[in-house]
PDBQT receptor file of N, H, CA, C and O in Angstrom, charges set to zero:
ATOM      1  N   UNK A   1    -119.063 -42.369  -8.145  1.00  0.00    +0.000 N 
ATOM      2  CA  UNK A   1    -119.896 -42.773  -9.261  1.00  0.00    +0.000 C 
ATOM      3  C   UNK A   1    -119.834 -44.280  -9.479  1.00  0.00    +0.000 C 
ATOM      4  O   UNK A   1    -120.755 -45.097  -9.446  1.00  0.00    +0.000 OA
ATOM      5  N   UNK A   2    -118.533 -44.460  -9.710  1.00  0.00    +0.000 N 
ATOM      6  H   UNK A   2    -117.785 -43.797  -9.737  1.00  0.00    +0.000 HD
ATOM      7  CA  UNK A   2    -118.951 -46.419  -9.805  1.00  0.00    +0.000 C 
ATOM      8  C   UNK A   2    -118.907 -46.387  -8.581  1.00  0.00    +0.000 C 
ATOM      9  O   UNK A   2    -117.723 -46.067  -8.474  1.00  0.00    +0.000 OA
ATOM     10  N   UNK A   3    -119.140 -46.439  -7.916  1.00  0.00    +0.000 N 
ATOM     11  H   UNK A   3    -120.102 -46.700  -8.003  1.00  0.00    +0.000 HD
ATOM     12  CA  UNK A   3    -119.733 -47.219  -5.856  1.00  0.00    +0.000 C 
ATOM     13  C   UNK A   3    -120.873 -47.566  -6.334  1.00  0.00    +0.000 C 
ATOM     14  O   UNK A   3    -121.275 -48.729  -6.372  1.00  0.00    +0.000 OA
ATOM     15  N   UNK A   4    -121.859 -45.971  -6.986  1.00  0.00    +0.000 N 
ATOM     16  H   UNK A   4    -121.532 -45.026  -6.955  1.00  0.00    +0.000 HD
ATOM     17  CA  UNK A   4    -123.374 -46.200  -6.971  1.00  0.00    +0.000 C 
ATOM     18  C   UNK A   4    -123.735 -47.138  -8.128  1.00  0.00    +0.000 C 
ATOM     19  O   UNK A   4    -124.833 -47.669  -8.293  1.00  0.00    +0.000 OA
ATOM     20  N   UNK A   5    -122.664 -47.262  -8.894  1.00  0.00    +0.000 N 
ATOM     21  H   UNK A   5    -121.772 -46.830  -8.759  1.00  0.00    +0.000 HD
ATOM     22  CA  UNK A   5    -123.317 -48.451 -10.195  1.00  0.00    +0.000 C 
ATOM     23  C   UNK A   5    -123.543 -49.854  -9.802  1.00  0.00    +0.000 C 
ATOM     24  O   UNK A   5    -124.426 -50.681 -10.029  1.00  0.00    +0.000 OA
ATOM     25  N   UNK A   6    -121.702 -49.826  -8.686  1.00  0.00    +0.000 N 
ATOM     26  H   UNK A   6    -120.985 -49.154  -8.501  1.00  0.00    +0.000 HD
ATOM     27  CA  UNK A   6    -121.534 -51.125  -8.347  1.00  0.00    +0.000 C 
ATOM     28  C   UNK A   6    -123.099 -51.409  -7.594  1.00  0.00    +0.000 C 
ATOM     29  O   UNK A   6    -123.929 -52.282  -7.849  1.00  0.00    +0.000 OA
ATOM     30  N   UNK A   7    -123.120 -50.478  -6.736  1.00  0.00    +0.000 N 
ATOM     31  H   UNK A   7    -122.445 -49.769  -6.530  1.00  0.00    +0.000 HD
ATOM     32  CA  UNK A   7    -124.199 -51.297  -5.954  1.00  0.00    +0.000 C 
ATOM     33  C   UNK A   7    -125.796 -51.465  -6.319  1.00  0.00    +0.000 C 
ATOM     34  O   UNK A   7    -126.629 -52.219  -5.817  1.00  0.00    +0.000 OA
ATOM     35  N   UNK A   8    -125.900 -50.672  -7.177  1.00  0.00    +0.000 N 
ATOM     36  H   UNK A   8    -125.223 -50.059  -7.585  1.00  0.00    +0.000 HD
ATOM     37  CA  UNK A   8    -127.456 -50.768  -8.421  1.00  0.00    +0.000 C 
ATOM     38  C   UNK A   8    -127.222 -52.257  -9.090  1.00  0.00    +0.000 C 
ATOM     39  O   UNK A   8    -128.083 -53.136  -9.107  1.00  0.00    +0.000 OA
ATOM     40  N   UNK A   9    -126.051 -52.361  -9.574  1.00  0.00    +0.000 N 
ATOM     41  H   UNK A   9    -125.351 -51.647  -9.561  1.00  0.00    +0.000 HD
ATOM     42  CA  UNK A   9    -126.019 -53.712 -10.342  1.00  0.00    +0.000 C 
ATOM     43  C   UNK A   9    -125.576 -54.711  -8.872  1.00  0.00    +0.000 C 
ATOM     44  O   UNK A   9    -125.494 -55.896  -9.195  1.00  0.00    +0.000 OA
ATOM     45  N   UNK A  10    -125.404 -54.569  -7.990  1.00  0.00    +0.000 N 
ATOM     46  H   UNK A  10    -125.471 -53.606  -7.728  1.00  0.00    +0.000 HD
ATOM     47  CA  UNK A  10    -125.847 -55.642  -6.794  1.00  0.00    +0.000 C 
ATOM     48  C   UNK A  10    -126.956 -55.714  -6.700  1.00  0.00    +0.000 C 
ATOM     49  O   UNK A  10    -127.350 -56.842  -6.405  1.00  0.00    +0.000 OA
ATOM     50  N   UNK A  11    -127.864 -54.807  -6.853  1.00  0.00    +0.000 N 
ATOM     51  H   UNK A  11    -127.544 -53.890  -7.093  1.00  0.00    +0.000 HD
ATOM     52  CA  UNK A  11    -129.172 -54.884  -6.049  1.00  0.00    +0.000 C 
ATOM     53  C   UNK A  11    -129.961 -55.711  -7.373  1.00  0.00    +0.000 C 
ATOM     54  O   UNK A  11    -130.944 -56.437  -7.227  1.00  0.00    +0.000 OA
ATOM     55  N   UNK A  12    -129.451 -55.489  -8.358  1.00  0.00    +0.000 N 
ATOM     56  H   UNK A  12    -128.652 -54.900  -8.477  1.00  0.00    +0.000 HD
ATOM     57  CA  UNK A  12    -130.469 -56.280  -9.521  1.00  0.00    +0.000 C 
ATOM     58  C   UNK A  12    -129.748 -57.632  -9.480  1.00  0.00    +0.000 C 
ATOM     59  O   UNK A  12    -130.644 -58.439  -9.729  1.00  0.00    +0.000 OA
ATOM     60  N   UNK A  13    -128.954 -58.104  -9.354  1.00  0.00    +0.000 N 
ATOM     61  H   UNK A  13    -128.226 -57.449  -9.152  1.00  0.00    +0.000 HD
ATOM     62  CA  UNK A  13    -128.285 -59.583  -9.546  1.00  0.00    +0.000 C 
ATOM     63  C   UNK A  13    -129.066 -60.093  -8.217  1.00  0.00    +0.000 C 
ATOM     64  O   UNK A  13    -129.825 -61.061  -8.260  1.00  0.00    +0.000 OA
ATOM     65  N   UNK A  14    -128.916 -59.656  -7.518  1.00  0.00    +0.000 N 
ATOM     66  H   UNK A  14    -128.300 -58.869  -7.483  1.00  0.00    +0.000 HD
ATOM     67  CA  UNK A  14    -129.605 -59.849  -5.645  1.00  0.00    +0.000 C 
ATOM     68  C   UNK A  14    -131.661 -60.207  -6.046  1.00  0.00    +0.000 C 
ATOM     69  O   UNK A  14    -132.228 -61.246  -5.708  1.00  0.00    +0.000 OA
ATOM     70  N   UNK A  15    -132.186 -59.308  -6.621  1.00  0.00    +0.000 N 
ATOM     71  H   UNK A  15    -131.726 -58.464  -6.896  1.00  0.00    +0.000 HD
ATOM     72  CA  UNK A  15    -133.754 -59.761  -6.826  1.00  0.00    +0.000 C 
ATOM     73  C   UNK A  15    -133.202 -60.704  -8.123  1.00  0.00    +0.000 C 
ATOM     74  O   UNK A  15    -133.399 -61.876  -7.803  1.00  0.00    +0.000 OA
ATOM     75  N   UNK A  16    -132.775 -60.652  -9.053  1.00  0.00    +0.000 N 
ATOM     76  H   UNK A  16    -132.615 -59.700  -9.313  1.00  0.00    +0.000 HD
ATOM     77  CA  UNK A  16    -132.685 -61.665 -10.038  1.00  0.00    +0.000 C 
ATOM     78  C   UNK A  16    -132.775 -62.845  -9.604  1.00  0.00    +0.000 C 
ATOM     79  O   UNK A  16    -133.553 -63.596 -10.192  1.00  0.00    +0.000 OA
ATOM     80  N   UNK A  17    -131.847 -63.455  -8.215  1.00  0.00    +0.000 N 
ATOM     81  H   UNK A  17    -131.215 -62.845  -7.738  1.00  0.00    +0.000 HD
ATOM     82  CA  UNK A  17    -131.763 -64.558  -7.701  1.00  0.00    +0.000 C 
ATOM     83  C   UNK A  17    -133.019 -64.674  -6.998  1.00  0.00    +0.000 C 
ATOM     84  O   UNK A  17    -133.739 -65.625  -7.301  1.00  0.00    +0.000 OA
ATOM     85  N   UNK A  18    -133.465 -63.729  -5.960  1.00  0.00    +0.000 N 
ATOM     86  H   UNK A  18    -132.881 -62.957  -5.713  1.00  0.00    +0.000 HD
ATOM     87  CA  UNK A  18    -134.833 -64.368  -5.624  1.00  0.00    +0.000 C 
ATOM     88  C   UNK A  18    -135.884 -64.537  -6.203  1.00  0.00    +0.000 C 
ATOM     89  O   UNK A  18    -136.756 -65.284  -5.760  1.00  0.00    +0.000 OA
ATOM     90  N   UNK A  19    -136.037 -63.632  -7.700  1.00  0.00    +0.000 N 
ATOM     91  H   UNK A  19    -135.329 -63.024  -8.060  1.00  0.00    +0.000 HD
ATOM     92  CA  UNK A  19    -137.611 -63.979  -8.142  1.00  0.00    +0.000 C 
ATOM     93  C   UNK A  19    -136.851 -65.181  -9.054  1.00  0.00    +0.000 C 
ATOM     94  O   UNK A  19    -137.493 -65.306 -10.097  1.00  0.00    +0.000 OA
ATOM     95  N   UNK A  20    -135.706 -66.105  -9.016  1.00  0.00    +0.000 N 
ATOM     96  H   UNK A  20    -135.185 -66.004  -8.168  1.00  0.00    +0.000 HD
ATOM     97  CA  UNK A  20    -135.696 -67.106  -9.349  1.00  0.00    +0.000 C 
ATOM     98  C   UNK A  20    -135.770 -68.543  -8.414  1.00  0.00    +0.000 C 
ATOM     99  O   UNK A  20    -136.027 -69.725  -8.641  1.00  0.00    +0.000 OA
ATOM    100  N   UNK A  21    -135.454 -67.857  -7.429  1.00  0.00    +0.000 N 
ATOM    101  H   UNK A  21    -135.245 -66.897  -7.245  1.00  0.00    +0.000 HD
ATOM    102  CA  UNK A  21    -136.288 -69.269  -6.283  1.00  0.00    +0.000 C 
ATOM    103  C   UNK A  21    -137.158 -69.209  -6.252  1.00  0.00    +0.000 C 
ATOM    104  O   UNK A  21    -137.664 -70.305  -6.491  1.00  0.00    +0.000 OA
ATOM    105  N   UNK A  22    -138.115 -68.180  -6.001  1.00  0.00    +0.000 N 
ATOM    106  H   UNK A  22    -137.704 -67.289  -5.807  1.00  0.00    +0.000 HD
ATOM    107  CA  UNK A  22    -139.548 -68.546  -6.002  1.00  0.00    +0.000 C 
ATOM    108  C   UNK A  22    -139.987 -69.011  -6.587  1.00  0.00    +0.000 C 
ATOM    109  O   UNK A  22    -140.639 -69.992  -6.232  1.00  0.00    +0.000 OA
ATOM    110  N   UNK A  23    -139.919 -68.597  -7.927  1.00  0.00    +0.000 N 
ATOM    111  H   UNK A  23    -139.389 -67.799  -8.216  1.00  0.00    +0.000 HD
ATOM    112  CA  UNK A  23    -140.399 -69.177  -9.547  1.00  0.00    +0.000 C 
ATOM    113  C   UNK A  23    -140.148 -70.896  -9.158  1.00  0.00    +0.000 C 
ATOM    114  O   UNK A  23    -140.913 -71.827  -9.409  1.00  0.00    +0.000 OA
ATOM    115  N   UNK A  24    -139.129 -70.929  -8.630  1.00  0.00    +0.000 N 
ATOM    116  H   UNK A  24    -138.507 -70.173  -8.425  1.00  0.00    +0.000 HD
ATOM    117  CA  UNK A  24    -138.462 -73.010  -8.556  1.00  0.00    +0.000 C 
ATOM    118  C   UNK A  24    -139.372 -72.894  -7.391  1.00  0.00    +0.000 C 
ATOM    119  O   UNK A  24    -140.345 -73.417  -7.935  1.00  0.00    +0.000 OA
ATOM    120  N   UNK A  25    -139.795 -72.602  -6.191  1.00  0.00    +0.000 N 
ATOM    121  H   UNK A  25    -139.004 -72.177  -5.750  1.00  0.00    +0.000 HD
ATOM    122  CA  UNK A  25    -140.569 -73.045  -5.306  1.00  0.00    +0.000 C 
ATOM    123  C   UNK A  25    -142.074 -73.455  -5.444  1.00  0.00    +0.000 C 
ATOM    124  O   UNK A  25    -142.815 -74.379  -5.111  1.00  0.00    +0.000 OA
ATOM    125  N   UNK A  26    -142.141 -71.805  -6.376  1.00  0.00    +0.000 N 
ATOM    126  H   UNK A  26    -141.539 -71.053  -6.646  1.00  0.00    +0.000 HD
ATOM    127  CA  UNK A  26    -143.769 -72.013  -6.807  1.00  0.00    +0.000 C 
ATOM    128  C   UNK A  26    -144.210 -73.483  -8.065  1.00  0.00    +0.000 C 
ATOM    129  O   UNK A  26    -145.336 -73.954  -8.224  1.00  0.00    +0.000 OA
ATOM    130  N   UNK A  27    -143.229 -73.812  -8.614  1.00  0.00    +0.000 N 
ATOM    131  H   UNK A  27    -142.314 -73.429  -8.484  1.00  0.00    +0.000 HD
ATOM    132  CA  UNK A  27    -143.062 -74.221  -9.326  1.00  0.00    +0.000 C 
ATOM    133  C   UNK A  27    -143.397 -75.774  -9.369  1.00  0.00    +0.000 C 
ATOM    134  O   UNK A  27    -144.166 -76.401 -10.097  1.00  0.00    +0.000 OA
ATOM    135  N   UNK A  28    -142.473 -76.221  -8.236  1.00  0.00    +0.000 N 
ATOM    136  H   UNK A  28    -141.848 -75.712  -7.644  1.00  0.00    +0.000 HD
ATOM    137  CA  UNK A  28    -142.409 -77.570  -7.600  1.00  0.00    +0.000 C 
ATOM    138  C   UNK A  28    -143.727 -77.851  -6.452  1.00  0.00    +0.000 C 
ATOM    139  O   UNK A  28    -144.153 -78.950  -6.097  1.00  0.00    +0.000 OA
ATOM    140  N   UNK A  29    -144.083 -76.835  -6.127  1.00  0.00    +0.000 N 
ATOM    141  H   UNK A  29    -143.738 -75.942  -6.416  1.00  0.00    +0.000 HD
ATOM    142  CA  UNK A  29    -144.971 -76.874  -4.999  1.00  0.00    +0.000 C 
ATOM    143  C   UNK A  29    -146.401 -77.088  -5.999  1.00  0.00    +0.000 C 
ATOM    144  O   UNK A  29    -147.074 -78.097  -5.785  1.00  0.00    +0.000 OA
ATOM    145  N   UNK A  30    -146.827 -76.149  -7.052  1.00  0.00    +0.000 N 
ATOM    146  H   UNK A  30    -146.281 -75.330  -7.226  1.00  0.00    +0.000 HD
ATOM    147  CA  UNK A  30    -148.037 -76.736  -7.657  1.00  0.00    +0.000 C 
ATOM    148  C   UNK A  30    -147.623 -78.129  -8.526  1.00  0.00    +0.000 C 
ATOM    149  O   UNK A  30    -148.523 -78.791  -9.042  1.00  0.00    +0.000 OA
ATOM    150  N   UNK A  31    -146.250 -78.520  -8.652  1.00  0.00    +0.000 N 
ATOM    151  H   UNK A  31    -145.518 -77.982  -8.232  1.00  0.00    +0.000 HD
ATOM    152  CA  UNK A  31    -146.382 -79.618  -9.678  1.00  0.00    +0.000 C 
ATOM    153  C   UNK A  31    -146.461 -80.770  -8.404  1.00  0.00    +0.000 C 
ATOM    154  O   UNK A  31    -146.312 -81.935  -8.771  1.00  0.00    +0.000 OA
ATOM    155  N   UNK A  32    -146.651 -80.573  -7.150  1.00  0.00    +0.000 N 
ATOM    156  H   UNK A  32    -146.773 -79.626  -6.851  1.00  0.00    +0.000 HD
ATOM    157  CA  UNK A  32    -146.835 -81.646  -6.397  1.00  0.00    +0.000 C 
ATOM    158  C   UNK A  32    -148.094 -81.594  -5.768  1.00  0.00    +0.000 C 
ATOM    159  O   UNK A  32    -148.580 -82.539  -5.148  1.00  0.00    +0.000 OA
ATOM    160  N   UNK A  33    -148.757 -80.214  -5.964  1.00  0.00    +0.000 N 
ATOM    161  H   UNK A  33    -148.362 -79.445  -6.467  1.00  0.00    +0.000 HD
ATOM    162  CA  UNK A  33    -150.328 -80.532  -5.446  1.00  0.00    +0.000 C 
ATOM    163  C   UNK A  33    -150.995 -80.783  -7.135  1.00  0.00    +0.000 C 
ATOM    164  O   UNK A  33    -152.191 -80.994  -7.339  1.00  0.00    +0.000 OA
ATOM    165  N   UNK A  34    -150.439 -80.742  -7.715  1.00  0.00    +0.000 N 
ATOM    166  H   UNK A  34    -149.468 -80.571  -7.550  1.00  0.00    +0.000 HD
ATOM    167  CA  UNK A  34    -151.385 -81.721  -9.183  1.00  0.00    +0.000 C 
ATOM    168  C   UNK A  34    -151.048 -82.740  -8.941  1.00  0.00    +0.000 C 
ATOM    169  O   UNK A  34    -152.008 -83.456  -8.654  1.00  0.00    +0.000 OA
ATOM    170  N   UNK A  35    -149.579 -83.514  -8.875  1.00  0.00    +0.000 N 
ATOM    171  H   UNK A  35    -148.799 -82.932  -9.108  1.00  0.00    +0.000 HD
ATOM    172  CA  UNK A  35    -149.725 -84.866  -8.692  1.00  0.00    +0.000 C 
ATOM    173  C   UNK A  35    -150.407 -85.309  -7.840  1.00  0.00    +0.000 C 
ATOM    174  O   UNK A  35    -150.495 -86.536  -7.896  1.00  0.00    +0.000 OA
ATOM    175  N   UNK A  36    -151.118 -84.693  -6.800  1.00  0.00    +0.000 N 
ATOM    176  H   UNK A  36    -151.047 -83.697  -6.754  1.00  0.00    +0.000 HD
ATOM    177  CA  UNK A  36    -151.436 -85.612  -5.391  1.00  0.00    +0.000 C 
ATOM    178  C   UNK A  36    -152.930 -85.443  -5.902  1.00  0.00    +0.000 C 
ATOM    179  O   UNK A  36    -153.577 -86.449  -5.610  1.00  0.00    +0.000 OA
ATOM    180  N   UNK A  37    -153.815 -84.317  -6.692  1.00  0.00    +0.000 N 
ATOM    181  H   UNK A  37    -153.290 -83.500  -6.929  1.00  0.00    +0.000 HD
ATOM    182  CA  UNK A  37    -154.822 -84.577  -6.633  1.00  0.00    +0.000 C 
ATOM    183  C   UNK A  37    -155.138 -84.921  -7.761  1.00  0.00    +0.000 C 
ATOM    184  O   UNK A  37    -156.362 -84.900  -7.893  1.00  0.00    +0.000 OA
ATOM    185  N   UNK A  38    -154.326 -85.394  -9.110  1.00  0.00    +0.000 N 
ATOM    186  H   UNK A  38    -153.332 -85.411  -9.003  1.00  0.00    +0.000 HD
ATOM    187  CA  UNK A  38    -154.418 -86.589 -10.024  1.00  0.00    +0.000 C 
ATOM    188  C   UNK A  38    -154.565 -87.996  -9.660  1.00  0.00    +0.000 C 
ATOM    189  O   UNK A  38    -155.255 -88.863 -10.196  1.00  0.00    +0.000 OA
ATOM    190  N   UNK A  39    -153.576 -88.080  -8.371  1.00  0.00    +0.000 N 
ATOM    191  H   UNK A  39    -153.016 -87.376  -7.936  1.00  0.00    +0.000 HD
ATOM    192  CA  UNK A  39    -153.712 -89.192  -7.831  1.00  0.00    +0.000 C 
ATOM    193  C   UNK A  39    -155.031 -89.658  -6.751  1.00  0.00    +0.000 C 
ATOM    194  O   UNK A  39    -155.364 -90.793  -6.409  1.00  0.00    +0.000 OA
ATOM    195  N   UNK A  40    -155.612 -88.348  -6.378  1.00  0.00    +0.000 N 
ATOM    196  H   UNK A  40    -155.341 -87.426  -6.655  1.00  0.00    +0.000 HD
ATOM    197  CA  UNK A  40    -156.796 -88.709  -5.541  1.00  0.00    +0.000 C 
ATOM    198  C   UNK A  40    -157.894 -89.115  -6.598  1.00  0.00    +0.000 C 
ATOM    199  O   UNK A  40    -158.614 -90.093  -6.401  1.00  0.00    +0.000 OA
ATOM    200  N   UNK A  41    -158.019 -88.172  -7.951  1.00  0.00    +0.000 N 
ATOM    201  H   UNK A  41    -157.434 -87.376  -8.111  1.00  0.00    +0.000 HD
ATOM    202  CA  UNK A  41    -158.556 -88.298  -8.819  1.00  0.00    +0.000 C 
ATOM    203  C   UNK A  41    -158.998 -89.918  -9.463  1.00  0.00    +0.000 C 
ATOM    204  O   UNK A  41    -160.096 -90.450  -9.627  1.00  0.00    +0.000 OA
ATOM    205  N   UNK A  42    -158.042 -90.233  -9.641  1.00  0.00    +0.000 N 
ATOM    206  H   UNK A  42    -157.150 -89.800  -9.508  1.00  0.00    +0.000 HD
ATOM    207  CA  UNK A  42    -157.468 -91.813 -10.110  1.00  0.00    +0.000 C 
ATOM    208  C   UNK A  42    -158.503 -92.947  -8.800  1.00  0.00    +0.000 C 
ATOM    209  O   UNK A  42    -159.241 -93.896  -9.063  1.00  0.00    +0.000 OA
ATOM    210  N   UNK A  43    -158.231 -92.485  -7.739  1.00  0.00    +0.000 N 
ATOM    211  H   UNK A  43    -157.631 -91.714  -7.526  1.00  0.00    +0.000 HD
ATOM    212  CA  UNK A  43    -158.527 -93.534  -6.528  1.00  0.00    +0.000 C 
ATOM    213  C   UNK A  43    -159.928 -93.305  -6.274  1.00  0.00    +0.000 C 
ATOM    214  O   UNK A  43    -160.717 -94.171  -5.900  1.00  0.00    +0.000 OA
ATOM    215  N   UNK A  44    -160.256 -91.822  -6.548  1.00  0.00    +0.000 N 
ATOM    216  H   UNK A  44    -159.614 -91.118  -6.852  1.00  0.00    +0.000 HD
ATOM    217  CA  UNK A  44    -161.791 -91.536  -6.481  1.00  0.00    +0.000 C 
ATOM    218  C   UNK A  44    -162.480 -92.386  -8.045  1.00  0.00    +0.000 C 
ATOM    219  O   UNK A  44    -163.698 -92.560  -8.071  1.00  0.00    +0.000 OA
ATOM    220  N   UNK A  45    -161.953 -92.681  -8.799  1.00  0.00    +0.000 N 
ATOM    221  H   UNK A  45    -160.963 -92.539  -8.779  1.00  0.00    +0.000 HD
ATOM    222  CA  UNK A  45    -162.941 -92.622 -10.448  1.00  0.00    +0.000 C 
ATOM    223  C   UNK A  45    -163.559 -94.210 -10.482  1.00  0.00    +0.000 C 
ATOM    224  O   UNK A  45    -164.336 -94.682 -11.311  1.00  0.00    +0.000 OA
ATOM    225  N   UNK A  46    -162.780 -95.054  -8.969  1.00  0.00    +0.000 N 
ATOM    226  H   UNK A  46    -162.149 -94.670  -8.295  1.00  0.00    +0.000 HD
ATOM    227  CA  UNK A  46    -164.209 -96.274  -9.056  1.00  0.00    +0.000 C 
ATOM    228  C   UNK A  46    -165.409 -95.879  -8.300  1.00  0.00    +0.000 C 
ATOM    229  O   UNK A  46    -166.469 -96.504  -8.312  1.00  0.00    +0.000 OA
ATOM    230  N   UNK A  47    -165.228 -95.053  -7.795  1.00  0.00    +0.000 N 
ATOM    231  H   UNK A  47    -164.367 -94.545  -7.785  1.00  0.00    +0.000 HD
ATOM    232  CA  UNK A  47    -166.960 -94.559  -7.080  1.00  0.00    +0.000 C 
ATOM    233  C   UNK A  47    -167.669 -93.301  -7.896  1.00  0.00    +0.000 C 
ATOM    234  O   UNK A  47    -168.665 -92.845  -7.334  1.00  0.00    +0.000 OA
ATOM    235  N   UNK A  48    -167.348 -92.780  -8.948  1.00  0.00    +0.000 N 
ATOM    236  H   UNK A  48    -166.539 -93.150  -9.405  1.00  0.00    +0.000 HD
ATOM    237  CA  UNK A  48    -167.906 -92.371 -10.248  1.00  0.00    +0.000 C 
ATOM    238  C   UNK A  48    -168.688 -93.259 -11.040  1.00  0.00    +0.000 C 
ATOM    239  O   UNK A  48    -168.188 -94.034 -11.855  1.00  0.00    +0.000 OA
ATOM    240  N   UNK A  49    -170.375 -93.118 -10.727  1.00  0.00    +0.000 N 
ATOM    241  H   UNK A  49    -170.781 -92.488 -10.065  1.00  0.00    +0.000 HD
ATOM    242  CA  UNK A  49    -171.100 -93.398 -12.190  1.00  0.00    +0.000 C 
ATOM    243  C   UNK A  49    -171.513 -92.710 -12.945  1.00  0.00    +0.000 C 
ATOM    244  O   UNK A  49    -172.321 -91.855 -12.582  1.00  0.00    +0.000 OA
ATOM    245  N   UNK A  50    -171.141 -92.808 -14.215  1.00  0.00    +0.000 N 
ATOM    246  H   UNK A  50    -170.485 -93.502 -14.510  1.00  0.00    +0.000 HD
ATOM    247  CA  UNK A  50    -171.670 -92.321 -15.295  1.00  0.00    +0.000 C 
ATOM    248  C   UNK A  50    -172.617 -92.826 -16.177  1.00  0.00    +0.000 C 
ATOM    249  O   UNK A  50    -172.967 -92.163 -17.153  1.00  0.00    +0.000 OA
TER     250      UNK A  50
């Protein structure tokens, strides 16, 4: 009986950690395709007339 607890509460500490890297991967990965196309944004807005 505790074997099967121990290893239920492994298996949840075990996804706990990965849907927390992803979350940091997904995370960092769109906050660097906004910066890059804020920054294209910026370099494009002298060939914008309004």
């Amino acid at each position: 009986m505790n074997e099967k607890i121990f290893k239920t509460l492994s298996q949840i500490g075990v996804s706990g950690i990965v849907v927390g890297v992803l979350c940091i991967v997904s995370g960092i990965s769109l906050g660097v395709l906004s910066i890059i196309n804020g920054a294209r944004a910026l370099h494009e807005k002298k060939n914008i007339m309004i």
